[in-house]
Backbone bond lengths (Angstrom), bond angles and torsions (degrees), N, CA, C in turn:
res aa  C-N    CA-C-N  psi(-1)  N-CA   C-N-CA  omega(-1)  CA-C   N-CA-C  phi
1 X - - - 1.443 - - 1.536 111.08 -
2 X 1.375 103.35 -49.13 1.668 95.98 164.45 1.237 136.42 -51.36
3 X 1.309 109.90 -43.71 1.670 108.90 178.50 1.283 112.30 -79.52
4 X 1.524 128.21 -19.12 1.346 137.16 -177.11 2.069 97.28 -74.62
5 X 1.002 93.20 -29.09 1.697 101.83 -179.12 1.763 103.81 -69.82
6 X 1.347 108.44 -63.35 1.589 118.53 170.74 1.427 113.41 -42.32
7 X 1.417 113.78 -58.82 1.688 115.21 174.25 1.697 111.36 -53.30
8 X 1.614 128.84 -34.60 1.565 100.53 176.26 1.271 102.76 -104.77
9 X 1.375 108.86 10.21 2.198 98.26 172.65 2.096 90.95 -77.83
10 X 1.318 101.74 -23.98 1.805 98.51 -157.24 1.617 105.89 -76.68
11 X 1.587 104.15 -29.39 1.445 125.41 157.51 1.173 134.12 -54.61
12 X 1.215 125.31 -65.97 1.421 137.61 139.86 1.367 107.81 -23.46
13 X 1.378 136.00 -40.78 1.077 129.96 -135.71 1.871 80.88 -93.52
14 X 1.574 103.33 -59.94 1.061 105.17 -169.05 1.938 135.08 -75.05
15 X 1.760 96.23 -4.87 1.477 105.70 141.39 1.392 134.05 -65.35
16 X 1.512 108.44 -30.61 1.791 116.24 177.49 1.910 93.39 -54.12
17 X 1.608 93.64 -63.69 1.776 90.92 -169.24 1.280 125.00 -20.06
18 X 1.797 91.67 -54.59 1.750 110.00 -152.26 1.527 93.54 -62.07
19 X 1.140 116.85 -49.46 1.779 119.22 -173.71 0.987 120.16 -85.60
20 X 1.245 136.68 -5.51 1.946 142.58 144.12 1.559 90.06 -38.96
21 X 1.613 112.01 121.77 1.405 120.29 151.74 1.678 122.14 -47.95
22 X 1.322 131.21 146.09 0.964 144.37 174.94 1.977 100.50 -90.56
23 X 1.738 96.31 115.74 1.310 105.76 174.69 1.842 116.01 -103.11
24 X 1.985 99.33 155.01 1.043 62.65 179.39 1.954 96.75 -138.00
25 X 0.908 152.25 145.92 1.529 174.83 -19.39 1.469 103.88 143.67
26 X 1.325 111.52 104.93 2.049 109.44 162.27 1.500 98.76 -110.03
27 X 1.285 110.41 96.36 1.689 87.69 170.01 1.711 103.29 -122.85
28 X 1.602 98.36 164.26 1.320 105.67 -173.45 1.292 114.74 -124.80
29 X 1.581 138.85 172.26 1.679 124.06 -178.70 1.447 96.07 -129.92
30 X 1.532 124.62 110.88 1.322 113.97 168.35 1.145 137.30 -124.04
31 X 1.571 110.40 140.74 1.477 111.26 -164.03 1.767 121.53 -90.85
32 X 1.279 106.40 137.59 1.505 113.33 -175.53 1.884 109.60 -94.29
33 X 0.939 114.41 110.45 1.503 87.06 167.77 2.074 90.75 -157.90
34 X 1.384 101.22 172.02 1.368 112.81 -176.39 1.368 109.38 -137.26
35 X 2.043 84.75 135.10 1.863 94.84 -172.93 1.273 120.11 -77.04
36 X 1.287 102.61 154.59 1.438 103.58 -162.83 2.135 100.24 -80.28
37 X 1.491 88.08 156.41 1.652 87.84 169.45 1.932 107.46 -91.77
38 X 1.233 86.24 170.62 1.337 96.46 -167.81 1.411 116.86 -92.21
39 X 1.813 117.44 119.39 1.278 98.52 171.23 1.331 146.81 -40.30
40 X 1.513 112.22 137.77 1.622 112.41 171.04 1.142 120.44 -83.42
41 X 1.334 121.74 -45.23 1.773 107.10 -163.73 1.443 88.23 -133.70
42 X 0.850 131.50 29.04 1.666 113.30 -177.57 1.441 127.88 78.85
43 X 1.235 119.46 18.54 1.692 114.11 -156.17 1.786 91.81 -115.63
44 X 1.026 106.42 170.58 1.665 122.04 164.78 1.166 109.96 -31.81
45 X 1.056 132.87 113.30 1.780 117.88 146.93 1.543 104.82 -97.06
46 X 1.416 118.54 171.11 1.404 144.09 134.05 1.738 126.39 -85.53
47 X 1.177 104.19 -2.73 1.571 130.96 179.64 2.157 79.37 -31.57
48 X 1.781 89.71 -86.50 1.858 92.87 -173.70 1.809 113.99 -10.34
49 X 1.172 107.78 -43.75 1.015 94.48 -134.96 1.789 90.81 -108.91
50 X 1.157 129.30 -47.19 1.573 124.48 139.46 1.152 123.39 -14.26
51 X 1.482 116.97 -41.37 1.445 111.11 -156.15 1.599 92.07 -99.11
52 X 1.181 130.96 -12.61 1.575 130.65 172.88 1.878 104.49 -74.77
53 X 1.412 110.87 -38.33 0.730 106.25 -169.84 1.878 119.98 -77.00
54 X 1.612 106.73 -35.33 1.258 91.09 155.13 1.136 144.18 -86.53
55 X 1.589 117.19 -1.37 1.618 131.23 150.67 2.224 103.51 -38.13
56 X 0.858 110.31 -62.80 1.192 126.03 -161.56 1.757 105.60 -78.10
57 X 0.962 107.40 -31.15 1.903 114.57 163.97 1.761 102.69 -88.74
58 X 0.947 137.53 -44.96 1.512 127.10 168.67 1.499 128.61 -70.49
59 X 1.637 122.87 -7.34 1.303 128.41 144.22 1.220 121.15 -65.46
60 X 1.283 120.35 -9.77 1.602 118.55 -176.66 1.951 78.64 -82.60
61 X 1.135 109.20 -55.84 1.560 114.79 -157.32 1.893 99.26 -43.98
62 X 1.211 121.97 -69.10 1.435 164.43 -172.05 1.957 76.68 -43.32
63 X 1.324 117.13 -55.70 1.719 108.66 -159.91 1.821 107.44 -85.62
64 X 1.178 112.51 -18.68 1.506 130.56 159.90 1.513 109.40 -50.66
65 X 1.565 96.73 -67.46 1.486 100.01 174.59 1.420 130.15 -80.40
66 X 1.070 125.65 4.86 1.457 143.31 137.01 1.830 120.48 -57.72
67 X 1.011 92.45 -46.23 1.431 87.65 164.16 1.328 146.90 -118.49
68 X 1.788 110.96 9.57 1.380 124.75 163.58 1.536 123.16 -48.53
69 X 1.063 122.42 176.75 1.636 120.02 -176.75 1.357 92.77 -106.59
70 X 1.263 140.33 -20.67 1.491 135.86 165.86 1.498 128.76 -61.00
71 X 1.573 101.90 -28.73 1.527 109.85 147.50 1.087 115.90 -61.52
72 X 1.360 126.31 -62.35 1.801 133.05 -171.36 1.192 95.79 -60.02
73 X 1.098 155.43 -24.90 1.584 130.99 -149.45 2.205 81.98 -103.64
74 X 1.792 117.41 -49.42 0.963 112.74 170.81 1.696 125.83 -10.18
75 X 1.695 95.14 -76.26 1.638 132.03 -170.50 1.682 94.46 -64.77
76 X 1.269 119.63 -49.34 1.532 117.13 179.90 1.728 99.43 -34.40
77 X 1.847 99.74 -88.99 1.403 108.91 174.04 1.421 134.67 -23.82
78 X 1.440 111.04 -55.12 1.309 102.82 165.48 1.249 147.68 -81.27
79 X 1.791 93.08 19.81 1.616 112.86 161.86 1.229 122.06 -122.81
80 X 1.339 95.74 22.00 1.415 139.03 170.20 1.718 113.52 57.20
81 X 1.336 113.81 16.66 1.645 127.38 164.33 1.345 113.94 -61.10
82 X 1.449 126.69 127.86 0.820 133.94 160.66 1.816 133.99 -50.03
83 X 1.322 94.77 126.61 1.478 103.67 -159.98 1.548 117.63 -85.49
84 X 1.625 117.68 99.00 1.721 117.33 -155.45 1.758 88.71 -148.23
85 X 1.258 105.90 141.25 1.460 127.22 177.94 1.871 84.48 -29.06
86 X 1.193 132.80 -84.11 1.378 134.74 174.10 1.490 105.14 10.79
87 X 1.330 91.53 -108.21 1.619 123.74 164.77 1.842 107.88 -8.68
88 X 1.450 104.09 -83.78 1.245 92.62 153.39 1.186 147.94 -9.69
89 X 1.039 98.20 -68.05 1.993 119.87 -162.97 1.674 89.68 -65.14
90 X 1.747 124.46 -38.80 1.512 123.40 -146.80 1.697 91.27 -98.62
91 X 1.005 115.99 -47.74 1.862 101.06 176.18 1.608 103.00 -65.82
92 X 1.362 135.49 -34.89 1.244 129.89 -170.54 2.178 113.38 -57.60
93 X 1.652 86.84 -24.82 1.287 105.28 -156.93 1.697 88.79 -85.29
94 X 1.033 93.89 -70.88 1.831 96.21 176.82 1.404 135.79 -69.82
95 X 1.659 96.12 20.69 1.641 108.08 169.05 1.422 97.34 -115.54
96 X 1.706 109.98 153.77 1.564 114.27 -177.52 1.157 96.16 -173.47
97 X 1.536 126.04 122.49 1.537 144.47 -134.31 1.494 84.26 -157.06
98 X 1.875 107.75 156.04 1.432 108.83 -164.88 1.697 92.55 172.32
99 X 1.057 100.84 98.98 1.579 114.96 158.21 1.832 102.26 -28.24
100 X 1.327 105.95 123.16 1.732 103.22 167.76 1.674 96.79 -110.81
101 X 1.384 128.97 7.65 1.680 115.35 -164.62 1.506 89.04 171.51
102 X 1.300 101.07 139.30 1.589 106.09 152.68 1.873 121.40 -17.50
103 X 1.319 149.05 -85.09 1.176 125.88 124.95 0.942 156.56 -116.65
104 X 1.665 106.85 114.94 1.610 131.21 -147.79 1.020 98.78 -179.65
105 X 1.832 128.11 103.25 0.955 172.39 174.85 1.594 110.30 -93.63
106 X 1.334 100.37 126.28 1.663 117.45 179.80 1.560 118.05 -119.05
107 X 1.581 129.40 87.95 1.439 98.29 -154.88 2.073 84.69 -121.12
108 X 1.426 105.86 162.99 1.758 90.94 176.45 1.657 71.25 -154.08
109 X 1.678 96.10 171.44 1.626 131.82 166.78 1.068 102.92 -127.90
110 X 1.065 109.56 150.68 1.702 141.17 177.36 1.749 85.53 -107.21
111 X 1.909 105.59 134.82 1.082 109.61 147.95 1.844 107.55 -162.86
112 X 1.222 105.09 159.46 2.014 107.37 177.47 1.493 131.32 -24.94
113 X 1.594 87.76 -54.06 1.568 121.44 174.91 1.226 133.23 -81.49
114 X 1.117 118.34 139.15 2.253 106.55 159.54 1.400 100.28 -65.73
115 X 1.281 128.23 -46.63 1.467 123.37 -172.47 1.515 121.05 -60.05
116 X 1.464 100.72 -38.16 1.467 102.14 -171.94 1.769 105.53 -86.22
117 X 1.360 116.40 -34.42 1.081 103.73 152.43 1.245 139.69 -21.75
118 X 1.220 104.70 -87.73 1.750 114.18 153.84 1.220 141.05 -18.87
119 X 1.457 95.12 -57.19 1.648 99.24 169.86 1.470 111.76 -51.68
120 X 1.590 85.48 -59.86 1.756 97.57 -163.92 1.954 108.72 -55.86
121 X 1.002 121.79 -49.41 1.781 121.01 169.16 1.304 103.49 -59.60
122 X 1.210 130.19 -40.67 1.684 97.39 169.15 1.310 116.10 -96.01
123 X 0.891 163.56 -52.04 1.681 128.33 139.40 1.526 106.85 14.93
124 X 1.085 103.77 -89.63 1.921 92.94 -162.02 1.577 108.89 -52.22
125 X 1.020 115.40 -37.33 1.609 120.44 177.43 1.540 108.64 -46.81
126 X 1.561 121.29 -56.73 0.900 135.95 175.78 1.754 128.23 -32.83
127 X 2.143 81.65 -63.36 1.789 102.48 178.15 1.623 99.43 -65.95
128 X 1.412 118.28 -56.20 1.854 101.82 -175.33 1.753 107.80 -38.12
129 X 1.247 104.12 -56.13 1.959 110.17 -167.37 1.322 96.93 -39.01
130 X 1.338 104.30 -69.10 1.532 95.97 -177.32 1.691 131.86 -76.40
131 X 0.824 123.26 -12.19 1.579 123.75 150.41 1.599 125.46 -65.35
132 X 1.253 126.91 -25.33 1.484 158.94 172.42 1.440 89.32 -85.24
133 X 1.273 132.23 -61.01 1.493 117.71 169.84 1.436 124.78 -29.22
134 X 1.620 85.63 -67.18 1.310 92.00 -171.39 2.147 127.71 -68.30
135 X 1.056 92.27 -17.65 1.871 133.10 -169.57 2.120 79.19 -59.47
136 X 1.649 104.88 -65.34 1.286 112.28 -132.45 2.022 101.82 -91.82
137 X 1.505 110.07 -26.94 1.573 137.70 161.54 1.523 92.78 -58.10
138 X 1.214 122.21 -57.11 1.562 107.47 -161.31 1.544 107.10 -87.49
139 X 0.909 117.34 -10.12 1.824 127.71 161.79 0.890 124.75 -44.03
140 X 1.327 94.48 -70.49 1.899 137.95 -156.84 1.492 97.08 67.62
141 X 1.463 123.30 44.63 1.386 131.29 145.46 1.781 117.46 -25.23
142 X 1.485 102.80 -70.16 1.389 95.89 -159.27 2.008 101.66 98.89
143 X 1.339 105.26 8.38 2.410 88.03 -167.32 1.556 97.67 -100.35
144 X 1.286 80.02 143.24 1.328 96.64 -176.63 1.414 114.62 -110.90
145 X 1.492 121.65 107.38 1.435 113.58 -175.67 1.549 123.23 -102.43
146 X 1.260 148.16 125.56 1.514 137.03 -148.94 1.193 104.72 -165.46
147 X 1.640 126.44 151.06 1.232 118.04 -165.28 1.555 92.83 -120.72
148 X 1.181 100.66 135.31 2.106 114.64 -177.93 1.028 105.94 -83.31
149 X 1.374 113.50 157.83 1.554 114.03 172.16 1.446 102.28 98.96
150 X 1.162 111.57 -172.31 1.249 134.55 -177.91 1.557 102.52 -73.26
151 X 1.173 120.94 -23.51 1.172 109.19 178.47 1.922 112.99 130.34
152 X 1.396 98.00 -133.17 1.761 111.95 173.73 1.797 86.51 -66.21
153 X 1.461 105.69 160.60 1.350 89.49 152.60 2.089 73.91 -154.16
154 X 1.797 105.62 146.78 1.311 121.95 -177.96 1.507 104.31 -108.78
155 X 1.005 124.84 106.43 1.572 120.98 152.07 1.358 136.58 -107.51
156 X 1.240 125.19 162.42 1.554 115.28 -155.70 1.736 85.51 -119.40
157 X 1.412 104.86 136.58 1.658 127.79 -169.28 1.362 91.34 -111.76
158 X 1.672 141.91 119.01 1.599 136.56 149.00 1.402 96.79 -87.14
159 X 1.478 113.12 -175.63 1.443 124.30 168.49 1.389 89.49 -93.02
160 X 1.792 100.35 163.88 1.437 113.21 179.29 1.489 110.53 -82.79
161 X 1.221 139.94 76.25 1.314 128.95 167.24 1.877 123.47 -6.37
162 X 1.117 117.25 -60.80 1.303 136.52 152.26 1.381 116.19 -1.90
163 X 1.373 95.70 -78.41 1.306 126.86 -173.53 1.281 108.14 -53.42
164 X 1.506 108.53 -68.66 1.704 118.45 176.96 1.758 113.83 -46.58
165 X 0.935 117.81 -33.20 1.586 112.71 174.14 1.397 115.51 -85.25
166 X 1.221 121.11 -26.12 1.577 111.02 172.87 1.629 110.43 -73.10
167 X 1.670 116.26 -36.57 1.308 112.92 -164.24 2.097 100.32 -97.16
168 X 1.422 92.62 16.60 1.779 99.00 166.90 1.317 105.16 -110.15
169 X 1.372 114.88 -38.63 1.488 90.07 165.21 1.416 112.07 -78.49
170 X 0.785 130.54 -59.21 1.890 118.84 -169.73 1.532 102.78 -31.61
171 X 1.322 106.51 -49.70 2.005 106.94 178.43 1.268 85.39 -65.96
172 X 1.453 165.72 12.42 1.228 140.22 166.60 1.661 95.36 -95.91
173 X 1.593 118.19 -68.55 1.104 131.52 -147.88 2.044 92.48 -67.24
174 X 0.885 114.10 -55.13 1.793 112.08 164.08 1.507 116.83 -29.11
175 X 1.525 126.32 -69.88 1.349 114.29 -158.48 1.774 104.96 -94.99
176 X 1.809 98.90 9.27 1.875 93.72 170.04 1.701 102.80 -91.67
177 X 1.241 109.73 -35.07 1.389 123.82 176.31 1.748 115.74 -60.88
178 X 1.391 109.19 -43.47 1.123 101.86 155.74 1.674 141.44 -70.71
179 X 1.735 92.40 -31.98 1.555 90.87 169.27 1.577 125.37 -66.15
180 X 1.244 111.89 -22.62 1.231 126.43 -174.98 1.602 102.19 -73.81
181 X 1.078 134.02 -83.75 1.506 157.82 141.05 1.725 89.78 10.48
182 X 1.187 126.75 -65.56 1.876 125.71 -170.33 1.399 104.42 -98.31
183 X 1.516 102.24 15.17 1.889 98.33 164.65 1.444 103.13 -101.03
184 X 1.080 108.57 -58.27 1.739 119.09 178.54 1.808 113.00 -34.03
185 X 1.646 91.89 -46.83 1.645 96.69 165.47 1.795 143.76 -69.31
Protein backbone atom coordinates (compact mmCIF):
# COMPACT_ATOMS: atom_id res chain seq x y z
CA UNK A 1 0.00 0.00 0.00
CA UNK A 2 2.84 2.23 0.57
CA UNK A 3 4.65 2.00 -2.49
CA UNK A 4 1.37 1.84 -4.44
CA UNK A 5 0.82 5.35 -2.61
CA UNK A 6 4.49 6.59 -3.82
CA UNK A 7 3.76 5.31 -7.45
CA UNK A 8 0.50 7.79 -7.85
CA UNK A 9 2.05 10.67 -5.60
CA UNK A 10 5.20 10.12 -8.42
CA UNK A 11 2.36 10.29 -11.08
CA UNK A 12 0.57 13.00 -9.92
CA UNK A 13 3.70 14.42 -9.43
CA UNK A 14 4.63 14.10 -12.93
CA UNK A 15 1.18 15.35 -14.41
CA UNK A 16 1.58 18.68 -12.20
CA UNK A 17 4.98 19.12 -14.39
CA UNK A 18 3.46 18.41 -17.73
CA UNK A 19 0.78 21.26 -17.07
CA UNK A 20 3.04 23.86 -15.17
CA UNK A 21 3.39 26.52 -17.97
CA UNK A 22 6.72 26.82 -19.54
CA UNK A 23 8.33 30.28 -18.47
CA UNK A 24 10.43 32.25 -20.06
CA UNK A 25 13.45 34.85 -18.64
CA UNK A 26 14.86 38.30 -20.42
CA UNK A 27 17.53 39.17 -18.27
CA UNK A 28 20.21 41.66 -18.77
CA UNK A 29 23.77 42.57 -16.85
CA UNK A 30 24.41 46.25 -16.47
CA UNK A 31 27.32 48.13 -16.06
CA UNK A 32 27.59 51.47 -14.09
CA UNK A 33 30.68 53.29 -14.34
CA UNK A 34 31.74 57.11 -15.01
CA UNK A 35 33.97 58.72 -17.67
CA UNK A 36 36.71 60.12 -16.68
CA UNK A 37 37.32 64.01 -17.41
CA UNK A 38 40.10 64.96 -19.26
CA UNK A 39 43.34 66.10 -18.03
CA UNK A 40 44.33 69.75 -17.84
CA UNK A 41 47.83 70.35 -17.18
CA UNK A 42 49.36 67.16 -16.61
CA UNK A 43 49.40 66.87 -12.82
CA UNK A 44 48.01 64.00 -10.53
CA UNK A 45 44.49 63.52 -10.48
CA UNK A 46 42.33 61.32 -8.15
CA UNK A 47 39.76 61.58 -11.06
CA UNK A 48 40.67 57.27 -11.29
CA UNK A 49 39.78 56.85 -8.34
CA UNK A 50 36.59 59.27 -7.68
CA UNK A 51 35.26 58.21 -10.67
CA UNK A 52 35.12 54.39 -9.37
CA UNK A 53 33.78 55.63 -6.56
CA UNK A 54 30.81 57.30 -8.00
CA UNK A 55 30.28 54.43 -10.49
CA UNK A 56 29.63 52.34 -7.37
CA UNK A 57 27.37 55.09 -5.39
CA UNK A 58 25.22 55.67 -8.66
CA UNK A 59 24.38 51.86 -9.02
CA UNK A 60 22.67 52.12 -5.83
CA UNK A 61 20.81 55.12 -7.74
CA UNK A 62 20.41 53.05 -11.27
CA UNK A 63 18.99 49.79 -8.82
CA UNK A 64 16.32 52.18 -7.07
CA UNK A 65 15.30 53.04 -10.39
CA UNK A 66 15.11 49.64 -11.53
CA UNK A 67 12.80 48.95 -9.15
CA UNK A 68 10.49 51.95 -8.48
CA UNK A 69 6.86 51.78 -9.69
CA UNK A 70 7.60 54.96 -11.76
CA UNK A 71 9.71 52.84 -13.91
CA UNK A 72 6.94 50.09 -14.10
CA UNK A 73 4.15 52.30 -14.74
CA UNK A 74 6.84 53.99 -17.58
CA UNK A 75 7.51 50.30 -19.32
CA UNK A 76 3.67 49.49 -18.66
CA UNK A 77 2.75 52.58 -21.01
CA UNK A 78 5.09 52.07 -23.46
CA UNK A 79 3.71 48.73 -24.10
CA UNK A 80 0.88 50.46 -24.08
CA UNK A 81 -0.88 48.33 -20.98
CA UNK A 82 -2.89 49.92 -18.95
CA UNK A 83 -1.56 51.29 -15.80
CA UNK A 84 -3.82 49.86 -12.53
CA UNK A 85 -2.60 48.70 -9.04
CA UNK A 86 -3.08 45.11 -11.08
CA UNK A 87 -0.78 45.82 -13.77
CA UNK A 88 1.50 47.03 -11.34
CA UNK A 89 1.49 44.45 -8.81
CA UNK A 90 2.27 41.76 -12.13
CA UNK A 91 5.45 43.49 -13.72
CA UNK A 92 6.54 44.35 -10.07
CA UNK A 93 6.22 40.58 -9.42
CA UNK A 94 8.08 39.40 -12.47
CA UNK A 95 10.88 41.88 -12.20
CA UNK A 96 13.95 40.94 -9.88
CA UNK A 97 17.13 43.12 -9.98
CA UNK A 98 20.29 42.34 -7.79
CA UNK A 99 23.55 44.00 -7.56
CA UNK A 100 26.16 41.23 -9.04
CA UNK A 101 29.40 43.73 -8.02
CA UNK A 102 29.91 47.04 -6.83
CA UNK A 103 28.77 48.29 -10.46
CA UNK A 104 27.11 45.44 -11.96
CA UNK A 105 23.59 45.14 -12.00
CA UNK A 106 21.59 41.92 -12.79
CA UNK A 107 17.96 42.69 -13.56
CA UNK A 108 15.51 39.87 -15.59
CA UNK A 109 11.47 39.52 -16.15
CA UNK A 110 9.58 36.65 -16.03
CA UNK A 111 7.01 36.48 -18.79
CA UNK A 112 4.57 33.49 -20.83
CA UNK A 113 6.25 34.20 -24.03
CA UNK A 114 9.79 34.53 -25.76
CA UNK A 115 8.16 37.45 -27.47
CA UNK A 116 6.66 39.08 -24.67
CA UNK A 117 9.59 38.57 -22.80
CA UNK A 118 11.55 40.50 -25.02
CA UNK A 119 9.52 43.13 -25.56
CA UNK A 120 8.89 43.59 -22.04
CA UNK A 121 13.09 43.57 -20.98
CA UNK A 122 13.71 45.87 -23.53
CA UNK A 123 11.21 48.27 -22.66
CA UNK A 124 12.55 48.49 -19.22
CA UNK A 125 16.07 48.68 -20.56
CA UNK A 126 14.98 51.38 -22.64
CA UNK A 127 12.88 53.47 -19.73
CA UNK A 128 16.12 53.10 -17.19
CA UNK A 129 18.51 54.62 -20.34
CA UNK A 130 16.43 57.24 -20.49
CA UNK A 131 15.65 58.11 -16.95
CA UNK A 132 19.56 57.56 -16.16
CA UNK A 133 19.77 60.00 -19.04
CA UNK A 134 18.05 62.26 -17.70
CA UNK A 135 19.37 61.53 -13.73
CA UNK A 136 23.09 61.99 -15.16
CA UNK A 137 22.51 65.42 -17.93
CA UNK A 138 20.92 67.10 -15.03
CA UNK A 139 23.94 66.32 -12.70
CA UNK A 140 26.60 66.81 -14.95
CA UNK A 141 27.59 63.32 -13.59
CA UNK A 142 29.56 62.23 -16.49
CA UNK A 143 27.70 58.02 -15.65
CA UNK A 144 27.63 55.99 -17.97
CA UNK A 145 25.10 53.20 -17.82
CA UNK A 146 25.27 50.19 -20.59
CA UNK A 147 24.44 46.73 -20.73
CA UNK A 148 27.57 44.12 -21.61
CA UNK A 149 27.32 41.27 -23.40
CA UNK A 150 25.34 40.52 -26.07
CA UNK A 151 22.79 42.28 -24.69
CA UNK A 152 18.88 41.01 -23.70
CA UNK A 153 19.41 37.49 -23.55
CA UNK A 154 15.64 35.28 -23.43
CA UNK A 155 15.59 31.89 -22.05
CA UNK A 156 12.89 29.47 -21.68
CA UNK A 157 12.63 27.94 -17.85
CA UNK A 158 10.19 24.37 -17.84
CA UNK A 159 9.60 22.78 -14.47
CA UNK A 160 11.88 19.93 -13.64
CA UNK A 161 9.80 16.89 -14.26
CA UNK A 162 12.31 15.00 -12.03
CA UNK A 163 11.75 16.89 -9.34
CA UNK A 164 7.91 16.72 -9.43
CA UNK A 165 7.92 12.90 -9.15
CA UNK A 166 10.28 12.47 -6.38
CA UNK A 167 8.52 15.24 -4.23
CA UNK A 168 4.93 13.33 -5.38
CA UNK A 169 5.94 10.44 -4.18
CA UNK A 170 7.37 11.51 -0.86
CA UNK A 171 3.79 13.52 -0.63
CA UNK A 172 2.54 10.02 -1.38
CA UNK A 173 4.70 7.84 0.88
CA UNK A 174 4.16 10.70 3.96
CA UNK A 175 0.36 11.07 4.15
CA UNK A 176 -0.03 6.90 3.56
CA UNK A 177 2.45 6.52 6.38
CA UNK A 178 0.69 8.84 8.29
CA UNK A 179 -2.70 7.54 7.63
CA UNK A 180 -1.69 4.29 8.63
CA UNK A 181 0.32 5.40 11.84
CA UNK A 182 -3.30 7.54 13.12
CA UNK A 183 -5.33 4.44 12.14
CA UNK A 184 -3.60 1.98 14.38
CA UNK A 185 -4.23 4.77 17.04
Amino acid sequence: MIILAGVFGGLLGLIVAKITPVKYIASATISVSKRLEPATDGSFSYEGFYASQTADKFSETVFGILKSESLAASVLSNLSYPITHETLKNFMGALFVRKAAPSLLYVEVTETSRGGAEKLGRSLLAAMEEEVSKISTEGNLLVKVSVIGNGLVVKEEAPNPVLFVILGAMVGFVVTVTKIVLWKI
